[in-house]
N, CA, C and O atoms as a GROMACS GRO file, in nm:
protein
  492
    1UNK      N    1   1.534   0.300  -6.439
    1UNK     CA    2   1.587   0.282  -6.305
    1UNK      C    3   1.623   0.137  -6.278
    1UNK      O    4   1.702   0.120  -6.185
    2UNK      N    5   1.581   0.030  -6.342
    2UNK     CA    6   1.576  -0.093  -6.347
    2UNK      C    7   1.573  -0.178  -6.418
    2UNK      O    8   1.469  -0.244  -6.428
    3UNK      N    9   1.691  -0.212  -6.496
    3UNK     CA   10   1.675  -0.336  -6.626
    3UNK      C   11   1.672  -0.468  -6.528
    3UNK      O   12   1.744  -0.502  -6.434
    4UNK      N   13   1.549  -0.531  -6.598
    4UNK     CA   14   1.582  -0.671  -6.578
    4UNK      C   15   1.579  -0.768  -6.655
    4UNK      O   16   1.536  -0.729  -6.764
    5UNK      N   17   1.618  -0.950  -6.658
    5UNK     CA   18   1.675  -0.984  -6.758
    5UNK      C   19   1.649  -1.136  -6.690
    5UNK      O   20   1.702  -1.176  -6.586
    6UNK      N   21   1.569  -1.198  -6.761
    6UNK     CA   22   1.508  -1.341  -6.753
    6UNK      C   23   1.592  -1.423  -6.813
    6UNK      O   24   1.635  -1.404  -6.927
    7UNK      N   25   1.618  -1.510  -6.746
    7UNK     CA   26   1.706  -1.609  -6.821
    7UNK      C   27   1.648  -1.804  -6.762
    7UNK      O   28   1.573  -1.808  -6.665
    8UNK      N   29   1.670  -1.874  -6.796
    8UNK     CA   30   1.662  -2.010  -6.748
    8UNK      C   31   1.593  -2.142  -6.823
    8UNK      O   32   1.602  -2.265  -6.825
    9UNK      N   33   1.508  -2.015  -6.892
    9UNK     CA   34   1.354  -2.081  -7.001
    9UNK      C   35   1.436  -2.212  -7.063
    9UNK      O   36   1.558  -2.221  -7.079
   10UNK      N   37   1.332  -2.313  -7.094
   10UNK     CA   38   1.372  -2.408  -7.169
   10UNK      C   39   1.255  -2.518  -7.242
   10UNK      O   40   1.134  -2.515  -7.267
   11UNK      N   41   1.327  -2.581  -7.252
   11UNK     CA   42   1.212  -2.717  -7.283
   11UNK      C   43   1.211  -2.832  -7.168
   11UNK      O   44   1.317  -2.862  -7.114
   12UNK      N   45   1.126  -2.877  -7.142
   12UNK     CA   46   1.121  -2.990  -7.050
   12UNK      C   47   0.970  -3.057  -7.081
   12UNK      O   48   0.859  -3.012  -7.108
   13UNK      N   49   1.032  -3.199  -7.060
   13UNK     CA   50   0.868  -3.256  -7.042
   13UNK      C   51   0.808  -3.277  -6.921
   13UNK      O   52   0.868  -3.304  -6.817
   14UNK      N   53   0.688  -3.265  -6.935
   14UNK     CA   54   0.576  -3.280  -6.845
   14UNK      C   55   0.646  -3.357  -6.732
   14UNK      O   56   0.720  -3.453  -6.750
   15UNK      N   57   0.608  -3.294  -6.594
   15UNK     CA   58   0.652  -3.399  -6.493
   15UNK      C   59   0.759  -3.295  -6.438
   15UNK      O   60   0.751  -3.256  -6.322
   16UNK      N   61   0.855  -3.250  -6.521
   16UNK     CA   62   0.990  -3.210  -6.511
   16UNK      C   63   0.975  -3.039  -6.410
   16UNK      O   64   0.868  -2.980  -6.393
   17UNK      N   65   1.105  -2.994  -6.358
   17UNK     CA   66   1.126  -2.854  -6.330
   17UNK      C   67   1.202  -2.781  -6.411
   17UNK      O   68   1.273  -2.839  -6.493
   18UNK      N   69   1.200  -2.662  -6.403
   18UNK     CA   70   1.285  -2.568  -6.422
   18UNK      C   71   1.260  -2.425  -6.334
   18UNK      O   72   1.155  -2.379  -6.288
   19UNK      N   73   1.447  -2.355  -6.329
   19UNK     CA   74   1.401  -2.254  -6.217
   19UNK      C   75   1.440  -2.160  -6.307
   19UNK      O   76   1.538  -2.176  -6.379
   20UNK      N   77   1.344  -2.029  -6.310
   20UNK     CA   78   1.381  -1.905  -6.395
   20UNK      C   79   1.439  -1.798  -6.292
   20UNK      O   80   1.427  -1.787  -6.170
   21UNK      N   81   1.495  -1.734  -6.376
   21UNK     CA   82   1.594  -1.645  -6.260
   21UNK      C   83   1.548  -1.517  -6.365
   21UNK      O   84   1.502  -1.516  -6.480
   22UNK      N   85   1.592  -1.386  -6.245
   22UNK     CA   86   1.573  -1.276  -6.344
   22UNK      C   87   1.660  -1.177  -6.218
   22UNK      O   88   1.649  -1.146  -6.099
   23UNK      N   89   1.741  -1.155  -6.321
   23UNK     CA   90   1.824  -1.074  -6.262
   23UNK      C   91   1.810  -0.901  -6.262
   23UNK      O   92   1.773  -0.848  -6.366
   24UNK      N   93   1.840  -0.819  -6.146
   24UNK     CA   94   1.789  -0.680  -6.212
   24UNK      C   95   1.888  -0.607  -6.193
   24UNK      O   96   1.936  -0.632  -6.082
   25UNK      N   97   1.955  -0.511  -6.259
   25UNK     CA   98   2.098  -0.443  -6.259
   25UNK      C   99   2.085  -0.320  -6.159
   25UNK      O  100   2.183  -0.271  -6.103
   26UNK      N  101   1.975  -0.282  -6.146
   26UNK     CA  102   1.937  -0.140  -6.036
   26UNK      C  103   1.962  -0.170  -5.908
   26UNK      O  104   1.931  -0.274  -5.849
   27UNK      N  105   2.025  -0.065  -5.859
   27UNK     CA  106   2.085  -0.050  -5.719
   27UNK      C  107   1.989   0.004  -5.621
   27UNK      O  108   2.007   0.079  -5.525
   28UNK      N  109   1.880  -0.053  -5.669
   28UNK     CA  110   1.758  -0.068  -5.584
   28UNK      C  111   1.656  -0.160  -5.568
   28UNK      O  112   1.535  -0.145  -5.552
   29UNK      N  113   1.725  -0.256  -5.575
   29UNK     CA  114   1.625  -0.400  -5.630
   29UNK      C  115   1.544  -0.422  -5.462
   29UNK      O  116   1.424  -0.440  -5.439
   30UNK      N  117   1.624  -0.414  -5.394
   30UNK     CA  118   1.568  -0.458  -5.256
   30UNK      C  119   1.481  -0.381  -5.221
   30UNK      O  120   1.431  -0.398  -5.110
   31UNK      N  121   1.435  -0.270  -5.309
   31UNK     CA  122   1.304  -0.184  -5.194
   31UNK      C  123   1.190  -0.204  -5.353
   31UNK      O  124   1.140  -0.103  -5.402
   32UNK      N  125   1.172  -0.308  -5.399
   32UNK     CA  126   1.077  -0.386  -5.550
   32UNK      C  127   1.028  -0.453  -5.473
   32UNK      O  128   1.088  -0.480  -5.368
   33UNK      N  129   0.889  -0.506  -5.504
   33UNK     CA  130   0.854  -0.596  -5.485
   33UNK      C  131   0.860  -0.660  -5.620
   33UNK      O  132   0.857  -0.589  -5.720
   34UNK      N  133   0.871  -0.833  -5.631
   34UNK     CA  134   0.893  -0.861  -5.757
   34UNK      C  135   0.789  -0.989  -5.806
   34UNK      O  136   0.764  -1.090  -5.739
   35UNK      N  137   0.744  -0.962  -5.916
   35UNK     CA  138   0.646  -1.081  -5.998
   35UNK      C  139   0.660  -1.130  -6.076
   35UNK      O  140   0.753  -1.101  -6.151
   36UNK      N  141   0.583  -1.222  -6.101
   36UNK     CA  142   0.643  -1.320  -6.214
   36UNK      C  143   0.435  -1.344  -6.316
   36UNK      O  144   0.318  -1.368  -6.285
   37UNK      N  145   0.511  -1.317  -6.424
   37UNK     CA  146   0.339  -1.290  -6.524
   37UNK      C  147   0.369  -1.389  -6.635
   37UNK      O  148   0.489  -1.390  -6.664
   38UNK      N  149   0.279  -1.486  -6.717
   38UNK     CA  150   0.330  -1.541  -6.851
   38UNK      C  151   0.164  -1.597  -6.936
   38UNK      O  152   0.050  -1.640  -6.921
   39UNK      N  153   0.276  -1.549  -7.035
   39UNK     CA  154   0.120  -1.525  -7.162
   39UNK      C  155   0.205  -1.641  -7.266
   39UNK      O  156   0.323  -1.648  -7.302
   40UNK      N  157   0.057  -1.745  -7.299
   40UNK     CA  158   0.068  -1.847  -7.379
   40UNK      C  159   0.002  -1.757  -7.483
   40UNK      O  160  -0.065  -1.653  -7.478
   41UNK      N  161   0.057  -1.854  -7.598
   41UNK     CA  162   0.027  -1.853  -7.767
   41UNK      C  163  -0.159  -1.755  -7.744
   41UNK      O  164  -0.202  -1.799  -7.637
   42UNK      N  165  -0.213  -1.702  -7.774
   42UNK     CA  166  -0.307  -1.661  -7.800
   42UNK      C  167  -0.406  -1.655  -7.708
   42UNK      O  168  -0.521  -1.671  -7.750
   43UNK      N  169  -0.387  -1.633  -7.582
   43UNK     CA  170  -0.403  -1.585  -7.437
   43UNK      C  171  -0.329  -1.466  -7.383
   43UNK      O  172  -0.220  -1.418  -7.416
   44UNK      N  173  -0.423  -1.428  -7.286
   44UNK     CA  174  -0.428  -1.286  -7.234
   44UNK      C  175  -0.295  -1.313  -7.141
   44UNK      O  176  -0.288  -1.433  -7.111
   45UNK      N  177  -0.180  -1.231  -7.085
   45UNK     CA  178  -0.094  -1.237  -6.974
   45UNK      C  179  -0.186  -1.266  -6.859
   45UNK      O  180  -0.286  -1.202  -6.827
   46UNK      N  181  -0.128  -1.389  -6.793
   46UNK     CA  182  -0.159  -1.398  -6.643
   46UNK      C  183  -0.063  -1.388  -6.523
   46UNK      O  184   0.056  -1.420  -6.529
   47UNK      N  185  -0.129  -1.337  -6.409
   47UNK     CA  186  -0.048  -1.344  -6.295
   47UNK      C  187   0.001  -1.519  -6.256
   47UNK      O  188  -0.069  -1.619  -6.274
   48UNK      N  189   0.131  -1.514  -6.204
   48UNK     CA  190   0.178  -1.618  -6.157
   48UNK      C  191   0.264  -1.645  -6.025
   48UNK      O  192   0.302  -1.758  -5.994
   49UNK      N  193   0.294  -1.514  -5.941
   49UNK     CA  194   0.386  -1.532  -5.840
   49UNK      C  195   0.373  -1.414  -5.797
   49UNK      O  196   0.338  -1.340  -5.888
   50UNK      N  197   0.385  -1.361  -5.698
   50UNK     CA  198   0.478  -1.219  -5.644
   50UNK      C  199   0.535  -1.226  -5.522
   50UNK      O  200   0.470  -1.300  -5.448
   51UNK      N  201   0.605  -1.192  -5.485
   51UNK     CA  202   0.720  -1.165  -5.378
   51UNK      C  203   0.772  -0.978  -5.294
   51UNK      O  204   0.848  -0.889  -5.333
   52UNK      N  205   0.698  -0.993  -5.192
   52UNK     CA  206   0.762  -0.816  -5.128
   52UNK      C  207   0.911  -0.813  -5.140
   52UNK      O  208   0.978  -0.912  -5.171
   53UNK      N  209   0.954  -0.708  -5.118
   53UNK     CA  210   1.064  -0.680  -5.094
   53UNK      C  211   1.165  -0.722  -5.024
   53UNK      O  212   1.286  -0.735  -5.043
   54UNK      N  213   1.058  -0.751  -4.903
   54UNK     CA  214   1.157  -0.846  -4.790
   54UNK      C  215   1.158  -1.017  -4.848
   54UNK      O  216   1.249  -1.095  -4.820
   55UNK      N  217   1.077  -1.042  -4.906
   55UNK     CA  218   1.034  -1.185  -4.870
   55UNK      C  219   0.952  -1.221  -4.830
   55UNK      O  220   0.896  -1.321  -4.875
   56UNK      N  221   0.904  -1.143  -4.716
   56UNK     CA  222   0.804  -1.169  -4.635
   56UNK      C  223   0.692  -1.209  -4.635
   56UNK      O  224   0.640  -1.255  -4.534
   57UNK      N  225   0.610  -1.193  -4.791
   57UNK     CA  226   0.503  -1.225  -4.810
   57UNK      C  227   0.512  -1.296  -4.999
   57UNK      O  228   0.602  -1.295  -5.084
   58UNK      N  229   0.380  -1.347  -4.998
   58UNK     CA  230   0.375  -1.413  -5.131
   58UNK      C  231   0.274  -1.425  -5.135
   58UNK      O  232   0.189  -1.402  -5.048
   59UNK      N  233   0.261  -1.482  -5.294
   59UNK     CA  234   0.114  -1.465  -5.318
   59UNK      C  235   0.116  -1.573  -5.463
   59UNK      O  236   0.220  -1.553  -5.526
   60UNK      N  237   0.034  -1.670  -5.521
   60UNK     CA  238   0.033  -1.730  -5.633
   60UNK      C  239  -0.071  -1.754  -5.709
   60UNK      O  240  -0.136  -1.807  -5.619
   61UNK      N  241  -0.164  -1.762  -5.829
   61UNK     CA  242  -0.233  -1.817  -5.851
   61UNK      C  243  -0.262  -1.944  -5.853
   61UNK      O  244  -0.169  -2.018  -5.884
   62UNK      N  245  -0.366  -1.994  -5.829
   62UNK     CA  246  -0.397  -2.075  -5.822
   62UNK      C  247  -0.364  -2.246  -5.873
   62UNK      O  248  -0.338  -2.347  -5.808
   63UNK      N  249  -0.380  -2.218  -6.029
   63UNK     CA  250  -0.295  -2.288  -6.132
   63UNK      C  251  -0.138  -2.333  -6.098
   63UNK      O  252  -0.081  -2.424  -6.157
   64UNK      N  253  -0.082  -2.259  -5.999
   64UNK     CA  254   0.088  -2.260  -5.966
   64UNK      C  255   0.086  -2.335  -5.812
   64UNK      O  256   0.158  -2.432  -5.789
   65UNK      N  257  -0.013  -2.272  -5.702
   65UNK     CA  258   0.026  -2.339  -5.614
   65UNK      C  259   0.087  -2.478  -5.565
   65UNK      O  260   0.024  -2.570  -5.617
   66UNK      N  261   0.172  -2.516  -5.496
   66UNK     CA  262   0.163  -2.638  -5.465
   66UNK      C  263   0.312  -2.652  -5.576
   66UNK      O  264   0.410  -2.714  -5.534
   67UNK      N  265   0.313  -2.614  -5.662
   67UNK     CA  266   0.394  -2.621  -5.786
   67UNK      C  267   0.488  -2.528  -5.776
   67UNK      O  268   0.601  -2.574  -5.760
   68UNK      N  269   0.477  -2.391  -5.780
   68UNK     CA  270   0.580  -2.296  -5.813
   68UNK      C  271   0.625  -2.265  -5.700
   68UNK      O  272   0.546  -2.277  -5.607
   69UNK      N  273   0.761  -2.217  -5.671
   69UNK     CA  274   0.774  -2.134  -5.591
   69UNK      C  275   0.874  -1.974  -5.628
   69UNK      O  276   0.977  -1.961  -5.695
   70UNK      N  277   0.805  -1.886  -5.562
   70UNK     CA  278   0.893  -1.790  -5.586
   70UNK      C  279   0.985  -1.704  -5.476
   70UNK      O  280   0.938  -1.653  -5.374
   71UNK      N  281   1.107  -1.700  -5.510
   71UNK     CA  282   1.214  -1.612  -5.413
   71UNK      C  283   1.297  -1.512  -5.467
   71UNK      O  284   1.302  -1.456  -5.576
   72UNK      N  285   1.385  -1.498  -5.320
   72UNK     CA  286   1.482  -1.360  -5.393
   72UNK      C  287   1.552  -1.370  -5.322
   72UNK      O  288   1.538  -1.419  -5.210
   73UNK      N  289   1.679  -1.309  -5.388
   73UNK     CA  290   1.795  -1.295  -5.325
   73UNK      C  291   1.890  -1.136  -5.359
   73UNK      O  292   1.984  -1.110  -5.434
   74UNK      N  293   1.803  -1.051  -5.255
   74UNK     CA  294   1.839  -0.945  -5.249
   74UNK      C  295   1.993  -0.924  -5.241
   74UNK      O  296   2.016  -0.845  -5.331
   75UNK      N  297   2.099  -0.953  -5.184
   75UNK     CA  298   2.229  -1.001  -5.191
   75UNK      C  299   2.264  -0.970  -5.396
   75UNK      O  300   2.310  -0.878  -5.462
   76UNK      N  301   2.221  -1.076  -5.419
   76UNK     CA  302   2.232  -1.087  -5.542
   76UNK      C  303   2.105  -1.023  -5.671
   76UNK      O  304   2.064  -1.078  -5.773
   77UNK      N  305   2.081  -0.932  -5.631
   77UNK     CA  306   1.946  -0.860  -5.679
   77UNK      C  307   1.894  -0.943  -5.794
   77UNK      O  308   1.876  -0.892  -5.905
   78UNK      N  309   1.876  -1.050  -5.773
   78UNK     CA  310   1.815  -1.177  -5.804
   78UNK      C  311   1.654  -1.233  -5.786
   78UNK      O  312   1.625  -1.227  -5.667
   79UNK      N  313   1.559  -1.277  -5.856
   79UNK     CA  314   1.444  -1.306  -5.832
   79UNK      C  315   1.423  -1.424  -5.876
   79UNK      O  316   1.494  -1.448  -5.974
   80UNK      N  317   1.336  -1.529  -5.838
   80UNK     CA  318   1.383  -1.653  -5.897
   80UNK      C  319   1.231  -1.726  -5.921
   80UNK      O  320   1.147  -1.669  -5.851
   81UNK      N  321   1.201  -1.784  -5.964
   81UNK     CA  322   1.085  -1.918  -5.991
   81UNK      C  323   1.120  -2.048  -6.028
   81UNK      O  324   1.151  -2.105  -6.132
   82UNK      N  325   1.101  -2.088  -5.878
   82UNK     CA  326   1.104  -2.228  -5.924
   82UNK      C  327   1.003  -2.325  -5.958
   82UNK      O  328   0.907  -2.350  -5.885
   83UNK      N  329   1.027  -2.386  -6.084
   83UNK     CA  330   0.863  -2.468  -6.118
   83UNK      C  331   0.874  -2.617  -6.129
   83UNK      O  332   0.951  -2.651  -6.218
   84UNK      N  333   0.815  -2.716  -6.062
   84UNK     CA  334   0.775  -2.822  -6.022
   84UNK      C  335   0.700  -2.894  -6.125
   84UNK      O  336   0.688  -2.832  -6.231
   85UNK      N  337   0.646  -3.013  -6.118
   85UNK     CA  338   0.540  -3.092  -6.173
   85UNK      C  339   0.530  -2.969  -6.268
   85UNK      O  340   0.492  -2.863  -6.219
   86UNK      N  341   0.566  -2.975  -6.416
   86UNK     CA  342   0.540  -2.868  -6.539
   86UNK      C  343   0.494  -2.959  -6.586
   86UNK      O  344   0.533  -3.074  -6.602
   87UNK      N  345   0.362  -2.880  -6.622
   87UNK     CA  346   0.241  -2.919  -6.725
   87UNK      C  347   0.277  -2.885  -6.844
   87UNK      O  348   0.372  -2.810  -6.866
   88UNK      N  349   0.181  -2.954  -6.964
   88UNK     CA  350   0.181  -2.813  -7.075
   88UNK      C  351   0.130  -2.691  -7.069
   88UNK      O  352   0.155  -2.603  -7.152
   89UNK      N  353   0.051  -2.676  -6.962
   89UNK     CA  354  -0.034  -2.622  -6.968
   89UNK      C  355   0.059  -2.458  -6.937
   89UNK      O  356   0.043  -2.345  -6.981
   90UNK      N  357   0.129  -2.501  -6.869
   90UNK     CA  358   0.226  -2.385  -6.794
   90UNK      C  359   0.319  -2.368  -6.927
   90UNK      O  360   0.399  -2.277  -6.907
   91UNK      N  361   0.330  -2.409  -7.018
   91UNK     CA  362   0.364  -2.325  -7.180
   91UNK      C  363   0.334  -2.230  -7.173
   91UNK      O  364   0.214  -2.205  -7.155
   92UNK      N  365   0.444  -2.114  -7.186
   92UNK     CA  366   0.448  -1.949  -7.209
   92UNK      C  367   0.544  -1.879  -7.186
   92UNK      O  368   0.648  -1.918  -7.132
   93UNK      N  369   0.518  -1.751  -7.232
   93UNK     CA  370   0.641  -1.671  -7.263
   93UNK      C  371   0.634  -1.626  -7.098
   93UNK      O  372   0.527  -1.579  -7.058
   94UNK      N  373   0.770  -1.646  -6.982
   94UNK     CA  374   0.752  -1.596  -6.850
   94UNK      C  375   0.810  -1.456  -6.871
   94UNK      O  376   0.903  -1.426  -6.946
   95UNK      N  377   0.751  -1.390  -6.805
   95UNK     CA  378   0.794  -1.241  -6.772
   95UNK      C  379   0.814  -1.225  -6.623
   95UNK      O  380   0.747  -1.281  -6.537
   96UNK      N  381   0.919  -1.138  -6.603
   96UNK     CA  382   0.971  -1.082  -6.434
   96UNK      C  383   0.923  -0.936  -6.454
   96UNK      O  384   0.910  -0.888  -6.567
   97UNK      N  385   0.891  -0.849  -6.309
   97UNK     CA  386   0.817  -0.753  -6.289
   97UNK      C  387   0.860  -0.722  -6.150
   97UNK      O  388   0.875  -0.805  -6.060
   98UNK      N  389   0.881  -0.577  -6.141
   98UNK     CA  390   0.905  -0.518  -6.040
   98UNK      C  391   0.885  -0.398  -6.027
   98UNK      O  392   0.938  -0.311  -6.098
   99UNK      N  393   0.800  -0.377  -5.928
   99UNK     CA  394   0.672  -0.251  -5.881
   99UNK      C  395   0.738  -0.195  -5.768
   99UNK      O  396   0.841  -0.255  -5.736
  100UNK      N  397   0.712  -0.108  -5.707
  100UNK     CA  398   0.739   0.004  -5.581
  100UNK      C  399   0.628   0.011  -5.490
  100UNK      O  400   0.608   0.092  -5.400
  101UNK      N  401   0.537  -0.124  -5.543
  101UNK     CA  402   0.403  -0.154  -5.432
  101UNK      C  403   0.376  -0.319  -5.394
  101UNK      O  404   0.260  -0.348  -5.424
  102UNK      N  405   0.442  -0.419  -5.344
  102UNK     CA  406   0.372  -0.536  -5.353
  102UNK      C  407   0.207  -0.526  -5.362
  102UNK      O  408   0.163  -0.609  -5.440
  103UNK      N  409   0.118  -0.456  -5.308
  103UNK     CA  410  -0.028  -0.457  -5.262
  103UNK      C  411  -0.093  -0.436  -5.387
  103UNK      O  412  -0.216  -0.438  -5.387
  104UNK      N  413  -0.038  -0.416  -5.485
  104UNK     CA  414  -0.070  -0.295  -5.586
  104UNK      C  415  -0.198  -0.401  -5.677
  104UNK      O  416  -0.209  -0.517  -5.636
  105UNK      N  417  -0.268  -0.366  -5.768
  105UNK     CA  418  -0.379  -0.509  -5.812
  105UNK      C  419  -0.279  -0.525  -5.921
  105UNK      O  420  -0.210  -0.443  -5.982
  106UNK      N  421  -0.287  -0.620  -5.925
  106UNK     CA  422  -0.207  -0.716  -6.045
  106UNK      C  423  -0.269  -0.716  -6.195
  106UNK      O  424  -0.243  -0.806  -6.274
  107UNK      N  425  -0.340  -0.622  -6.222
  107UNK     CA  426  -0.331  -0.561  -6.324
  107UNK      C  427  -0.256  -0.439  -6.363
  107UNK      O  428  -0.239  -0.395  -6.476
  108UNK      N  429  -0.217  -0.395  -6.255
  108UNK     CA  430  -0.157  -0.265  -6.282
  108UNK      C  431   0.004  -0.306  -6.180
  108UNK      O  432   0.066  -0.229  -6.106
  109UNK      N  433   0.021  -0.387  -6.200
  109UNK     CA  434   0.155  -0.450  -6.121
  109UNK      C  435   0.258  -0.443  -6.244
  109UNK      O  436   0.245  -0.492  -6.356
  110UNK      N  437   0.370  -0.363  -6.188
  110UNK     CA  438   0.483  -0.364  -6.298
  110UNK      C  439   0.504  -0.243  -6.342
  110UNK      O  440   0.445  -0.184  -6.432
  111UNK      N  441   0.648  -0.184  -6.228
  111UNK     CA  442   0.713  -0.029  -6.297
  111UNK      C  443   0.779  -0.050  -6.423
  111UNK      O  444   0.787   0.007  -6.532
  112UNK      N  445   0.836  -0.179  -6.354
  112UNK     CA  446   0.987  -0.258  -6.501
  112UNK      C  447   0.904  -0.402  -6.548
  112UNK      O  448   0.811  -0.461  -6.494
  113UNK      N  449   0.976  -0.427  -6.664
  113UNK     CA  450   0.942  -0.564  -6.714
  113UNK      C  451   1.069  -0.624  -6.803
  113UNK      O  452   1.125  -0.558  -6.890
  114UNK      N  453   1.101  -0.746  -6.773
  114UNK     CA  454   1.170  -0.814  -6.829
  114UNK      C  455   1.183  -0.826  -6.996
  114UNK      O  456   1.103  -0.751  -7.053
  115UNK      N  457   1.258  -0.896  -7.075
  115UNK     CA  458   1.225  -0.940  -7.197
  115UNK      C  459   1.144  -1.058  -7.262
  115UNK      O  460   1.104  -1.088  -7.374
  116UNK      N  461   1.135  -1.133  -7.078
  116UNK     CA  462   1.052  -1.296  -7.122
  116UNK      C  463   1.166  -1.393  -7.152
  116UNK      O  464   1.277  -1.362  -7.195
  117UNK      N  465   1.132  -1.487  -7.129
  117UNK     CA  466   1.169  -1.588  -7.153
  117UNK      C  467   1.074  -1.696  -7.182
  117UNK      O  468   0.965  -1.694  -7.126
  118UNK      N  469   1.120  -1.840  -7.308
  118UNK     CA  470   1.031  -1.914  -7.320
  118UNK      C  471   1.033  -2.060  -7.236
  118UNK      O  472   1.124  -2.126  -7.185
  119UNK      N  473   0.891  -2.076  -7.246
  119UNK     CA  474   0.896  -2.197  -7.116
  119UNK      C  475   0.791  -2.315  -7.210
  119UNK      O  476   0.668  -2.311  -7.211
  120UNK      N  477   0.871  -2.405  -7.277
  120UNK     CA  478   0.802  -2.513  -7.318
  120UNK      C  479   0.802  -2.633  -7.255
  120UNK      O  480   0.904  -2.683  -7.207
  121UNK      N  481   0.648  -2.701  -7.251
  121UNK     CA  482   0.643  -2.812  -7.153
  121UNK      C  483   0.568  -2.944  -7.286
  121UNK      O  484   0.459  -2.959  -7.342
  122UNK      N  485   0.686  -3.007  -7.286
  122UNK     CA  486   0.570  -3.097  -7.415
  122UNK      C  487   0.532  -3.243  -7.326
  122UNK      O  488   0.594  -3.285  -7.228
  123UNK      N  489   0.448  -3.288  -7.372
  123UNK     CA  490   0.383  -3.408  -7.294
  123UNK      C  491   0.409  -3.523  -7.352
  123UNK      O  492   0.365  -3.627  -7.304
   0.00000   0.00000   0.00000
């Protein structure tokens, strides 16, 4: 019902931004809530962002606040992360996610999933 498709990943050093975009081709993007998850080299996937449907609400871990931000642009069935002050630490493969529940626990968050994209931060 929903391909979506990460694009933006790059290299940057420490200090630096980059904004990941993930685009979703379904003619239902606006009733998703949408997330953003990323798993380093030999670590478990973690949560990193989510966004309702409207906008209206958000949510980040901890590690991101202050740093990331996440939006959308329903218009353009578009989801976006923008990332700030990049650590190394924030090295990982990002994944986009979009559920039919914002509330839902974030382990079990994600009808669709992206292909990832890579996000290297060297110091």
């Amino acid at each position: 019902q929903v391909q979506l498709v990460e694009s933006g990943g790059g290299l940057v050093q420490a200090g630096g931004s980059l904004r990941l975009s993930c685009a979703a081709s379904g003619r239902t993007f606006s009733t998703y809530a949408m997330g953003w998850f990323r798993q380093a080299p030999g670590k478990e996937r973690e949560f990193v962002a989510k966004i309702s449907r409207g906008g209206g609400s958000t949510s980040y871990a901890d590690s991101v606040k202050g740093r990331f931000t996440i939006s959308r642009d329903n218009a353009k069935n578009t989801a976006y992360l923008q990332m700030n002050s990049l650590k190394p630490e924030d090295t990982a493969v990002y994944y986009c996610a979009a559920d039919q529940l914002y509330g839902v626990s974030l382990e079990n968050f994600g009808d669709y999933w992206g292909q990832g994209t890579q996000v290297t931060v060297s110091s």
